[in-house]
N, C-alpha and C positions, 0 to 999 in steps of 0.2 A: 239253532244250535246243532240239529242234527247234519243239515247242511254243511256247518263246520268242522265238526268231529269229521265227516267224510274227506273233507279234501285235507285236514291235516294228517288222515289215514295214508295217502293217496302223496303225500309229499313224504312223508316217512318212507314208504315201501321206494319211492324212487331216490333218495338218500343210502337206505341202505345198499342197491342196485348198486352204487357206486362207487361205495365202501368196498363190495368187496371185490368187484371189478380191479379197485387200485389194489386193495391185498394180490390178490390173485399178480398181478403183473407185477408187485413190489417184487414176489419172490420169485419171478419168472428173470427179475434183473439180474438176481446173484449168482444165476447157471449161466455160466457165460462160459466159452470153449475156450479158459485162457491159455493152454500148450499151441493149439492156433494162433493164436493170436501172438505170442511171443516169435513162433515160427517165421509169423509174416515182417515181424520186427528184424529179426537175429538175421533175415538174409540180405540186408543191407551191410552188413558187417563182416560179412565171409571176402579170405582174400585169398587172390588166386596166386600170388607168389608161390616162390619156393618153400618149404615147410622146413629148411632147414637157416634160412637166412635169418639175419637180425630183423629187417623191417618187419618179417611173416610172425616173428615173436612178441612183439611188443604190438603186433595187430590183435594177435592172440589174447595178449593178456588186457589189452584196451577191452577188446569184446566182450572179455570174462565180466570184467566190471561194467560195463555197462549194462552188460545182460542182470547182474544182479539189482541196479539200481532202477532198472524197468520191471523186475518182476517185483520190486517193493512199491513202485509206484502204484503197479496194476490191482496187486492187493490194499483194499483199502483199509486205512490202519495197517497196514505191515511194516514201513520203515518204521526204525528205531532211533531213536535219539539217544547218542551215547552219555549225553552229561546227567541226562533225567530219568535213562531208559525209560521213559515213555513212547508211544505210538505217536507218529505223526499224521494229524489228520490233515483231509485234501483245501479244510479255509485254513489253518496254521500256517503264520509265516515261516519259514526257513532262511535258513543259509548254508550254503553247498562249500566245500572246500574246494579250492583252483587245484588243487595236487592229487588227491584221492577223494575226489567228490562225492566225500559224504554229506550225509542231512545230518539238520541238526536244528532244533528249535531257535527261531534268531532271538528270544528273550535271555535262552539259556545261553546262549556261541557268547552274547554283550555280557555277561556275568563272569564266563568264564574268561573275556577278553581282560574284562577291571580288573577280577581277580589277580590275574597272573602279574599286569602291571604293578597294581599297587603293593603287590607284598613281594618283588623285585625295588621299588624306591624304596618299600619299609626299609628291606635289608641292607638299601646304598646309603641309607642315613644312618643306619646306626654302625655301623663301619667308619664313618666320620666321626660318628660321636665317641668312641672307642678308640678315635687319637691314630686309625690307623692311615700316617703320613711317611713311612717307611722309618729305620733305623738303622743302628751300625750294627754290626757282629762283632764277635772276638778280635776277628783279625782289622778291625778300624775301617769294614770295607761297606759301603752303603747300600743294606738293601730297600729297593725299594718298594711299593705299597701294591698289594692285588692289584693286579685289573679289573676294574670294573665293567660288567659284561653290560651290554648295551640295552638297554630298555624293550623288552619282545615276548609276544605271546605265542603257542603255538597252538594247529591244530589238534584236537585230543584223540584222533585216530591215527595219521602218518606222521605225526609231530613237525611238521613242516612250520617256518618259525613266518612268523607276522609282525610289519612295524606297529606301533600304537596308534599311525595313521592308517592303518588297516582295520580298525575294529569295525564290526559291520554298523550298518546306522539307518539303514533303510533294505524292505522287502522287495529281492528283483526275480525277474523270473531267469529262469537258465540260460539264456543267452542275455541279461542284464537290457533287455530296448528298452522294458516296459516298469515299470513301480509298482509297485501294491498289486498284482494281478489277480483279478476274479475268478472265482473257481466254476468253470466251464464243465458239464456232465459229458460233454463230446469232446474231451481235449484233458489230453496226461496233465494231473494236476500243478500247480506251482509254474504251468505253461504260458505264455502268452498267446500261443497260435501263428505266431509269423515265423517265416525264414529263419534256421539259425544266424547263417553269416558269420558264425566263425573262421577264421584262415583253418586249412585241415593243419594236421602234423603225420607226418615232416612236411614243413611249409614247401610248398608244391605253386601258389600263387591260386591257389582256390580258393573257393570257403564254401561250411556246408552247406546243403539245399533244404537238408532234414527241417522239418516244423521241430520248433522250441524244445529240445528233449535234455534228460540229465545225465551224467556221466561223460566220458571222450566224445568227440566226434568220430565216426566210421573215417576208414582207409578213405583217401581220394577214388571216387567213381570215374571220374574224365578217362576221356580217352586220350593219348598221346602218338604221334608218329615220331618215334626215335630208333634210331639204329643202336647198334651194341655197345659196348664199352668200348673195343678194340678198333670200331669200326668198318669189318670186313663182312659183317652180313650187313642185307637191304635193310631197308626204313620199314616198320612193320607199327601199324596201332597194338599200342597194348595200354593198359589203365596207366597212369599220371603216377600211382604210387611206385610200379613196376619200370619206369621208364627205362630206369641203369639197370637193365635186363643183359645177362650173359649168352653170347651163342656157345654153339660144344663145341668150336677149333681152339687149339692150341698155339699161343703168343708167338714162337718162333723167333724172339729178339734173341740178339746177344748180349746175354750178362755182362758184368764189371770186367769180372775173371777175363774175359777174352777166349774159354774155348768152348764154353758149353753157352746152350741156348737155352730160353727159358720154357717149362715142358709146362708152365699153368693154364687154365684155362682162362679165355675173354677176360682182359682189366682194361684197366685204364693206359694207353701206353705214357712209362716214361715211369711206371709204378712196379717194375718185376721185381720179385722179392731175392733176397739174396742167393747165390748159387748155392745147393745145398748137395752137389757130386764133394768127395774125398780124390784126396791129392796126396805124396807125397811131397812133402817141403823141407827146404832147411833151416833152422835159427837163426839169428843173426849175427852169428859167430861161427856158423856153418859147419861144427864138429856134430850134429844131430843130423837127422833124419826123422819125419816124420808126417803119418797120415793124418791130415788137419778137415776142414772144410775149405772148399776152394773158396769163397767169400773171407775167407780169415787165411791169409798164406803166411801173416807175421807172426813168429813165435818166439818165443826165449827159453834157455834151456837152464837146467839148475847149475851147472858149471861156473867157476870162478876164470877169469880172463887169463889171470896167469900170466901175461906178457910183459916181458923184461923191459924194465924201462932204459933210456943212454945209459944210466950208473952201473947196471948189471950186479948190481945189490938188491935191485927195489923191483917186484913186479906189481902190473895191474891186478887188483882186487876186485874190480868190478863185476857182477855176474852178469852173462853172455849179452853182450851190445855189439854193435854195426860200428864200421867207423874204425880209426885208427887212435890209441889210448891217449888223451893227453898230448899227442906232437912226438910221443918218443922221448919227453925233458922227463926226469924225475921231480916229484911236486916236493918231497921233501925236502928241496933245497934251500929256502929260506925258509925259516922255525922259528918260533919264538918260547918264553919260560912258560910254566903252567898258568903262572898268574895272567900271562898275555900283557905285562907291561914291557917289558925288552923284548926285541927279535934281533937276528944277527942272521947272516949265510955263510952257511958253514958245509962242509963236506956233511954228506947224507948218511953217510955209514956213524959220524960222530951222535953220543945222547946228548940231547941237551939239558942243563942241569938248572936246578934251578936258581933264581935272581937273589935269595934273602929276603926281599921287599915282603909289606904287608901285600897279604892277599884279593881282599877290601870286593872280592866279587857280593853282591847281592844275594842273600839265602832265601832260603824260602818261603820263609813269613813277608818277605818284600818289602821290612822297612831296616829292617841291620845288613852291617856286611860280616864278612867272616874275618875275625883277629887275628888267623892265623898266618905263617910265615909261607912265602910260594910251596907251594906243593901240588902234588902230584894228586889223583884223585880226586872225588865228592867234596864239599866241604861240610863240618858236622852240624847237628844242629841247632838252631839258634836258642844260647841261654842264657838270652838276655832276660832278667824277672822284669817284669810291668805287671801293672795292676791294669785286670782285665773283667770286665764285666759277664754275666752268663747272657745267654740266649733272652733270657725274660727281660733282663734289665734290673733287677731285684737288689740282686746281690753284685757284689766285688769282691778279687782275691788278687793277690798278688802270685803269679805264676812263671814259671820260663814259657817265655814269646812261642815257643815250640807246641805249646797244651794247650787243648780247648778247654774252656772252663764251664762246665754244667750244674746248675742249683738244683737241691732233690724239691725246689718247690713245685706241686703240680698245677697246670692254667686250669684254669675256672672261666673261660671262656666259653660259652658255645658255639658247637659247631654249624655250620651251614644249613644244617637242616633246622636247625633256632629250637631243638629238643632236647637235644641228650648233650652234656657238658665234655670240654675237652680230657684233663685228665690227666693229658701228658707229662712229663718233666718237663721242664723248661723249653716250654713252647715256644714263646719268643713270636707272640702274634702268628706265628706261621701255623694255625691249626689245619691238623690235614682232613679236607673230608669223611664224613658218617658213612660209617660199613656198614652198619647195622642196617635188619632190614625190617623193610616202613611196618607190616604188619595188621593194619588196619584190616576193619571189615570193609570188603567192597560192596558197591551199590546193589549187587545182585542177592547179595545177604546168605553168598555161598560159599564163597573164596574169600581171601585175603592178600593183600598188595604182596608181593613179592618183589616189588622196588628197592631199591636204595633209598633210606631215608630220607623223606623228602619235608618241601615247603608245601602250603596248597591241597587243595582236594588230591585226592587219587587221580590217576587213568583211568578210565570205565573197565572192567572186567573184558578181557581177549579171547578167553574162553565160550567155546560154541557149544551148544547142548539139539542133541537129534530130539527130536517131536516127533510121534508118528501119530496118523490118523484113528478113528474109531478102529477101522475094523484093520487097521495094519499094515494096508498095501503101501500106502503114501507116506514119504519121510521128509523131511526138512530140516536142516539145522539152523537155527536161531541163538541170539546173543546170548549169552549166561544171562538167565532171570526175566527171560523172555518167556517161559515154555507158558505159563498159564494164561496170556495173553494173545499169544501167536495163533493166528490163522492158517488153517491147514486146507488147500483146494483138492479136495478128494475128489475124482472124478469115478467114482464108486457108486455103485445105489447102495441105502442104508439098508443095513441086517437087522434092525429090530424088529419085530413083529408089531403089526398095525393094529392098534387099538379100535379101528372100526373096518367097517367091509370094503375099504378100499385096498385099492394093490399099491406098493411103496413104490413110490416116483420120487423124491428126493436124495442128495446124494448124502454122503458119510458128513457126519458130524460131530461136533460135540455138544456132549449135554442131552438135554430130551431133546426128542422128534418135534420140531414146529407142528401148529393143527395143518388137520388137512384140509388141504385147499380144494378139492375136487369138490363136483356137485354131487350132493346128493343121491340121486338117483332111486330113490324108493315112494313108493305109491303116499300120496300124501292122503292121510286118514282124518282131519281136521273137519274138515268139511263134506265128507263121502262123495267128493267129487270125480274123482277117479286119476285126476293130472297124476304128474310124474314132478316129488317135489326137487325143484332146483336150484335150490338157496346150497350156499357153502354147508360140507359136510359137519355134521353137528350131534355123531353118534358118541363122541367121545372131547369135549367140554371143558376144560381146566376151571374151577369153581374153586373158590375160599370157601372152607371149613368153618360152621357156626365155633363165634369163641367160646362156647362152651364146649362144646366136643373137642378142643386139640389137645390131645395127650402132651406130657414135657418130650421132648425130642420128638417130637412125628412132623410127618409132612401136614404144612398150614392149608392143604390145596387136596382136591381130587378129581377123575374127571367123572362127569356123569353123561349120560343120552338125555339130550332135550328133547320137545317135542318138534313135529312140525312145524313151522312156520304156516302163517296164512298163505294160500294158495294163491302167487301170484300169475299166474295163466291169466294169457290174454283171451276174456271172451266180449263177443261183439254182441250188442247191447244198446236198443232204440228208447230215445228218451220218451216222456210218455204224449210227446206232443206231435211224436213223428218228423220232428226238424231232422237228424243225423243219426248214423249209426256209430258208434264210439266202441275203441278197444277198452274194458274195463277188466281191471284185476278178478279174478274167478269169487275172492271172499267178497268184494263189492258186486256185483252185477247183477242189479237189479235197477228196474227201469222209474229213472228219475227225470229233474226238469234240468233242460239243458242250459238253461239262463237265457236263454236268449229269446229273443220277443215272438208271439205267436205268428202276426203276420199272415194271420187270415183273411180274405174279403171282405169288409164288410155292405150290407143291405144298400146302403148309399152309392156302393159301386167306384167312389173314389178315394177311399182310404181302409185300412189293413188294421187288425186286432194289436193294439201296440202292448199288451199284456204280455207278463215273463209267461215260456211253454208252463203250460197248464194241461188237466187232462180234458180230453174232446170224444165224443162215441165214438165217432170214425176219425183216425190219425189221419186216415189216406185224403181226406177231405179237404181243401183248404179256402172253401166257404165257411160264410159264420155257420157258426154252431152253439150249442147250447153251453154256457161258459164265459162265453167269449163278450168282450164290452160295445155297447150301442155306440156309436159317432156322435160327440155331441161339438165336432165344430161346424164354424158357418160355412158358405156355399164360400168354393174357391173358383169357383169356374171362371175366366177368365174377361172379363167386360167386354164391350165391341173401342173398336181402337178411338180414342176420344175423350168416353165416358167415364168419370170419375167420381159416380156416385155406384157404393155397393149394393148388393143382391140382399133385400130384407128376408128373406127366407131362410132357413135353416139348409145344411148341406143336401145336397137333390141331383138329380139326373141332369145333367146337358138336353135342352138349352135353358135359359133363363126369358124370365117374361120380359117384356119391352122395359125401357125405362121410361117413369111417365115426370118426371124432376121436368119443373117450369124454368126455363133460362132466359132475364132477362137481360139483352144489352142493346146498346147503339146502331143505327143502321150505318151503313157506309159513308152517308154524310155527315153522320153524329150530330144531327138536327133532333130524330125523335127514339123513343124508345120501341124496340120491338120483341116481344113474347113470341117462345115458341116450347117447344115438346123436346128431353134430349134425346129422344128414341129416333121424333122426324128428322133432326140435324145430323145425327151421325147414325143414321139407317146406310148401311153397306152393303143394299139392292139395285144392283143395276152394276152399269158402267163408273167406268173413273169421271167421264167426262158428265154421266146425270148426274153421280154424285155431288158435282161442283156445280151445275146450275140451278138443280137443287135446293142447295146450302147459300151459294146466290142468290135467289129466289126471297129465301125465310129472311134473310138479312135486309132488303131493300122496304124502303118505308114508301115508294110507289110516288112520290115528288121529285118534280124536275132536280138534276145534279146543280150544286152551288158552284161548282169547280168550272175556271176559264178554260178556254185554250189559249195555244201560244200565241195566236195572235190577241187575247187579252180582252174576248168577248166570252158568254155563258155558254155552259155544254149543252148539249138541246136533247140528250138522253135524261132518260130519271135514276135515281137512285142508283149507283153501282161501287165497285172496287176497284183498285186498281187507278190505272190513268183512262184519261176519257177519251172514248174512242169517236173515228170517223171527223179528225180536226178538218180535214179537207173540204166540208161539206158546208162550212161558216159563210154564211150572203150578208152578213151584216153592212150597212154603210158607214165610211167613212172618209174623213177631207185631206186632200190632197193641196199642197203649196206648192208657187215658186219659191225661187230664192230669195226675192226681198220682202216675202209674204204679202202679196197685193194681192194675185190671182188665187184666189181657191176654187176643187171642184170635189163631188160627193162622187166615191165609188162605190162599188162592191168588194167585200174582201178578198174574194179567192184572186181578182184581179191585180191588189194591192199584193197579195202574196206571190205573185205572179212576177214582179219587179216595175210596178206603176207606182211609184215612192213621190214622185215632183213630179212641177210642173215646168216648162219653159217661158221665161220671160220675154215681154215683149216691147217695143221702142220707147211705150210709156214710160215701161219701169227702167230702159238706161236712161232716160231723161233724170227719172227721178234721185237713179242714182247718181246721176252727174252733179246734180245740185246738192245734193246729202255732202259728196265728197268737197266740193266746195265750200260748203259750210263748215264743213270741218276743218277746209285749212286757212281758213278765217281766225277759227276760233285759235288754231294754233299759232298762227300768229300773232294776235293777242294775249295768248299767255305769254307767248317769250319775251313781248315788250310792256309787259308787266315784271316779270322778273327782275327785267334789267334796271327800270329804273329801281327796284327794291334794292338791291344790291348797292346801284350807288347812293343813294341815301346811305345805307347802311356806311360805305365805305366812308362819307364827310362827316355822320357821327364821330367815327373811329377816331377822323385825324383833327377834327375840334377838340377832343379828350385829352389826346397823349401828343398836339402836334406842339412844334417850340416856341412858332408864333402863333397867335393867334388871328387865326381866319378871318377872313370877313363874313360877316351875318349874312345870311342867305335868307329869303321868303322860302318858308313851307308851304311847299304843294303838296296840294291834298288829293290824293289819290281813290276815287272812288272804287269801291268794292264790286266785283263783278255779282251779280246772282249765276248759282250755278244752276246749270240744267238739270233738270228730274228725265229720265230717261222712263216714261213710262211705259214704254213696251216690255223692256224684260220686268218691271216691277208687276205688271198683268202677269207673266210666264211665271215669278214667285207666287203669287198669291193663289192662283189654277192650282198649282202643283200642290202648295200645302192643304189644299180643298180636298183634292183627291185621296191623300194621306191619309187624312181625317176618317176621309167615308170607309175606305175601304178597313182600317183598325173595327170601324164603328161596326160593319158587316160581319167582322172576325170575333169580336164579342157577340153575337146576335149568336153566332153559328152555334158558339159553346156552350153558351147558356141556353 
């Protein structure tokens, strides 16, 4: 048990080590140099144009905004979500707007996307339901029905509008390659990490090189070799953004005007603006003078023409024109009455009078004419009574065609905003939009809507509120209803005074002081050991207050000075068996068993103390000692190569006594049995080669060898192995034939082996063979005239049987049977042979048994 308390002592202290190791470096994360680090961001974005051009402005204001969507990035929890004002954190999906690349929660962006549609169809539907298909007016003339604005949501910071197939519906990262993207500790959150690959703007035929970032893309970086607008300076590199770069000469073209040149600087030619010297000019009537713009030389003067027409009654009225008036003809020569139903040509100087005829011109209500007789003048207006409806549709009156007819009913409509009712007198479906303003609390719970009466949530509150840091240096502005939430990066050390003996190393904050992270550094008193303790600082402690002690309104917490810690100093420390010297913590060190096996000598000489360290008088020793366990196994020493019978003795010194094991087996011939000693048989004194005569030796039963040689007589050695040696040496006799085996002679073997095989025949034996072959072709001839008469016999059966006459009887002859020859000589050579067979099986049994 104590064993155990120790090493879970011993796991705890190295647990803790690394507790506070990760504290320690937790809060070494959130010092980070971020004006650096924006620095090294913001100079991809500086552009070297002209500071007063268009492109250098909208560089300018790209920058602006991106710069702030990367310092919200960097802070984490800093952007804001405008529909939830809540913080965005770096796992939270998003959605970015394509126009003013805000964040925005993508649960909250899809809420407010439904929203906005569906209470755009609410109001398309109840519009139909409310009949409105358009209608007539007073004067019978048809108006027709609102437009219905098209189905669309917008964003709720630049309100830039989005079809309904825009709603978002999946998490991408800023440049869209990647889905759902993982949040990387080494990579701007909501990133993927590759290439942006956007084309730049102004499209230029790039795209950016930047890693995955939010907000515009930077100015085009490339370089370009382009000359100037006007083309009169050389080709010069300048960046891709900058190409349509100006030199400082001056155009030199000639204007429209034809006297002056143009004094602007490098354009495009064929683009000079207009001439902008003063000129005297004349009108077009040429009685003026005056100083105009030379790009403008045509003028008109206020002058009436005045020029007599052929009549010399009549002039031109026209005010100041080019040109000659009319031909010179006076126009008043052919007139007609007022009514414009007769005309007639008449001298110019005469009035014309009027026809009598109705007048019947169209009035101004546009469906009567005028009753009255030709005349001169407007005609009056129309009073004709009709029964005419109001605006609402409600009522009817009978009025002159000339009067609007207005009911005092008021609509009971509401208006657009679907709050506050119309009101009006005789609306007549035309309700004019809510002036009134929205009024609501806004999300920040500070302001209120200063809108126009609206449908739908609010706009998130516009209004920015300064946050300054503890101690006041650092400012920021943040969204209305942001301030108690916002992060402020004070690059300040904190002003409060340190609750324990360390110096203040952290920067401004808010709230309390986090504990301090430093080491300790005071003599640890624990164990009067003297170390220096080096656990995290722990003079001042944040503790809960016993529930009995909390007053109503006090703090639930205080801090208090613990004590030291166990002393963990490394001291070196020999187990007590003397195996290792170990680094042990200062409160543990003291000398214990290492576990591990003694591994002393023991008495026997060939095996070691296999006990866990245990204590011994002398550590330094690593003989047995008093402690330490006896050898109780057997002798392992290793037998002589052969022997496989083991060592009756207990474990012992090298060597071992003889083996005295009785081995009985077979000699070489496997006739008898022979005994011997296994120590004498596999004794490994001497040579290889007495070893083997030796062992040879023991094995032989001292009786002549059973085994032939190849010529198929006995060995004439005794007892041995192997094949039997000295075949060369065989005298045995044996018989030698001729060819027709008459002549036999008795040799010696080695002779016979020698190639003395036969004998040669001589005149006797061709004689005899002369007569042999003679006899034989005797006999052959007697069979074949045997045969033949078989045959015909056989054939005069056949044709007595099946022939058509019948034959004449024939005497049977009788054919006697020959005896056939016994050939005894080869039946002698069978009968030897199977003799021999016999005996030598018979020998083969004898051996084995």
């Amino acid at each position: 048990m104590e064993k155990f308390n120790k090493a879970q002592a011993k796991n705890l202290a190295a647990a803790q080590k690394l507790v506070d190791a990760y504290a320690s470096s937790s809060e070494d994360e959130g010092e980070l140099d971020e004006k650096h680090i924006l620095d090294l961001l913001y100079k991809h974005y500086q552009d070297y144009s002209d500071a007063g051009s268009t492109v250098s402005k909208r560089s300018d204001n790209n920058a602006n905004r991106t710069a702030t969507f990367l310092e919200n990035t960097l802070h984490s929890g800093a952007a804001t979500c405008l529909i939830c004002i809540g913080s965005i954190r770096r796992v939270e999906s998003i959605w970015s707007c394509r126009s003013c690349y805000c964040f925005f929660h993508l649960s909250c962006i899809q809420r407010w996307a439904n929203d906005s549609v569906m209470q755009m169809k609410v109001k398309a539907e109840q519009q139909l339901q409310n009949g409105n298909q358009g209608h007539y007016n007073h004067l019978g003339e048809f108006v027709p029905p609102k437009r219905q604005k098209s189905l669309h949501w917008c964003c709720p910071q630049c309100r830039r509008d989005y079809q309904p197939t825009d709603r978002p519906t999946q998490y991408d990262c800023f440049c869209g390659k990647e889905m759902n993207p993982q949040p990387q500790p080494f990579l701007v959150p909501h990133s993927c990490g590759e290439i942006c690959g956007k084309l730049l703007q102004p499209k230029c035929g790039h795209d950016c090189k930047l890693l995955c970032h939010p907000g515009p893309c930077p100015p085009c970086a490339q370089l370009a070799h382009s000359s100037c607008l006007c083309g009169k300076s050389a080709p010069r590199s300048v960046r891709c953004i900058d190409k349509s770069w100006q030199c400082q000469q001056t155009c030199q073209a000639l204007l429209a005007c034809g006297k002056h040149k143009c004094n602007q600087r490098c354009h495009r030619p064929g683009q000079c603006p207009p001439c902008s010297n003063k000129s005297s000019q004349p009108c077009d009537c040429g009685r003026e003078l005056k100083v105009v713009n030379c790009s403008e030389p045509k003028w008109k003067c206020s002058r009436i023409c005045g020029a007599p027409f052929a009549c010399g009654l009549h002039s031109c009225e026209k005010v100041c024109h080019a040109g000659p008036c009319g031909g010179g003809e006076c126009p008043l020569g052919l007139r007609s009455c007022p009514c414009g139903k007769s005309s007639k040509a008449s001298i110019c100087s005469e009035v014309v009078e009027t026809c009598g005829d109705t007048c019947q011109k169209l009035l101004s209500c546009g469906k009567h004419t005028c009753a009255q007789r030709c005349h001169r003048g407007p005609c009056n207006l129309c009073l004709v009574r009709t029964k005419k409806k109001c605006r609402c549709g409600l009522h009817e009156k009978e009025l002159p065609c000339s009067k609007d007819f207005t009911c005092e009913t008021k609509c009971k409509q509401m208006r657009d905003c679907g709050k506050h009712g119309c009101n009006r007198k005789c609306c007549g479906d035309q309700c004019p939009p809510c002036e009134k303003i929205c009024g609501k609390q806004l999300s920040c719970n500070k302001h209120k809507c200063q809108s126009v009466c609206h449908n739908g949530p609010c706009y998130p509150c516009k209004l920015e509120s300064q946050v300054n840091c503890r101690c006041g240096k650092t400012r920021r502005s943040v969204p209305c209803g942001r301030e108690k939430s916002a992060r402020i990066a004070c690059l300040e050390l904190c002003r409060i005074s340190a609750k324990c003996h360390h110096a203040i190393r952290h920067r401004c904050h808010k709230g309390e002081c986090p504990p301090c992270g430093q080491p300790c550094g005071l003599p640890n008193d624990t164990g009067n050991c003297g170390h220096i303790c080096k656990a995290r600082c722990h003079a001042a402690i944040r503790v809960n207050k016993p529930a009995d002690a909390v007053r109503p309104h006090a703090q639930k917490y205080e801090y208090r000075a613990l004590p030291h810690p166990r002393c963990e100093e490394g001291v070196s420390v020999s187990c007590i068996g003397g195996h290792e010297l170990a680094t042990w913590p200062c409160w543990n060190s003291k000398p214990s068993s290492c576990q591990r096996p003694c591994a002393r000598r023991l008495k026997c000489g060939n095996h070691s103390c296999s006990l866990v360290c245990h204590a011994v008088p002398d550590p330094q020793d690593m003989q047995q000692q008093l402690g330490c366990g006896n050898c109780e196994q057997g002798c392992e020493i290793p037998r002589p190569p052969g022997c496989v019978h083991a060592c009756p003795r207990g474990c012992h010194p090298a060597p071992c006594a003889p083996c005295n094991f009785v081995i009985k087996s077979k000699c070489h011939c496997a006739l008898n049995q022979i005994v011997y000693k296994c120590s004498e048989f596999y004794n490994a004194v001497g040579t290889e080669q007495e070893i083997l005569e030796q062992r040879e030796k023991l094995k032989s039963c001292g009786n002549r060898c059973l085994k032939n040689f190849a010529c198929g007589h006995r060995c004439l050695t005794i007892c041995h192995s192997g094949k039997c040696p000295n075949p060369e040496l065989c005298r045995k006799k044996l018989r030698i034939y001729c060819a027709c085996k008459r002549i036999k002679l008795e040799i010696a073997c080695d002779k016979h082996r020698a190639g003395q095989t036969s004998l040669d025949c001589d005149a006797h034996c061709q004689a005899e063979r002369s007569k042999a072959q003679a006899t034989e072709q005797q006999q052959l001839e007697q069979r074949l005239r045997q045969e033949e008469a078989k045959n015909r016999l056989e054939l005069e059966k056949f044709e007595q049987k099946f022939g058509k006459r019948k034959p004449k009887e024939r005497k049977a002859v009788d054919v006697e049977k020959t005896k056939a020859d016994i050939d005894w000589q080869r039946l002698a050579i069978y009968i030897v042979s199977f003799l021999a067979v016999m005996g030598a099986l018979g020998v083969a049994y004898y051996a084995d048994s």
